[in-house]
N, C-alpha and C positions, 0 to 999 in steps of 0.2 A: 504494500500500500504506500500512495505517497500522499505528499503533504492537501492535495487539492480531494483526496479521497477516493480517487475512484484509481483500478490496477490495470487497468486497458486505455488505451487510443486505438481504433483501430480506420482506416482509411482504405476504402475501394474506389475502384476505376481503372482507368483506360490513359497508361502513357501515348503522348503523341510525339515521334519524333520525326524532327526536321534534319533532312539530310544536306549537304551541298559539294558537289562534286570539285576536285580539285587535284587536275591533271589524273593520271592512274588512279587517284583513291576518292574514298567521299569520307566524309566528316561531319560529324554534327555538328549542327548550328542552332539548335533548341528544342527544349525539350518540357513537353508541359501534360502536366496532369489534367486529365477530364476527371474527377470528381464525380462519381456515382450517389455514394452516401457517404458519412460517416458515426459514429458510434463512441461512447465515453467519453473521456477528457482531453478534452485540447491541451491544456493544460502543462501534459505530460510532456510534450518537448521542449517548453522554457525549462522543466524540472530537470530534462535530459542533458539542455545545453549547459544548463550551469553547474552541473557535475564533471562534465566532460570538462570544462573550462577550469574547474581546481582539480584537476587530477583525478579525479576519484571517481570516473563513471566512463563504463564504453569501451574502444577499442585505446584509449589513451592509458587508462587504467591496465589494461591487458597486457600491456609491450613490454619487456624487458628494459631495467634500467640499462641507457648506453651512455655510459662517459667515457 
């Protein structure tokens, strides 16, 4: 559980991406969600960021100390 109370965000839809060709390859040039519905707390990714941002949450937390 976190602080806003509820243990879920969950978010459905349909990525759309933009392609653009350049010479042999192509490349993205944008990428954006259609939004179907979503469900629980919004919430939960300010709660996300600001963990990840002191160290303590995510793939930040996961890594091996490298000095």
């Amino acid at each position: 559980m976190n602080p806003t109370g509820a243990a879920t965000w969950t978010v459905a839809g349909q990525y759309v991406v933009d392609l653009e060709r350049h010479g042999d390859a192509w490349r993205i040039s944008g990428i954006t969600l259609r939004l179907a519905y979503e469900e629980g707390d919004r919430a939960l990714a300010e709660v996300a960021m600001k963990r990840v941002a002191a160290g303590s949450g995510g793939r930040v937390a996961a890594q091996p100390n490298r000095t």
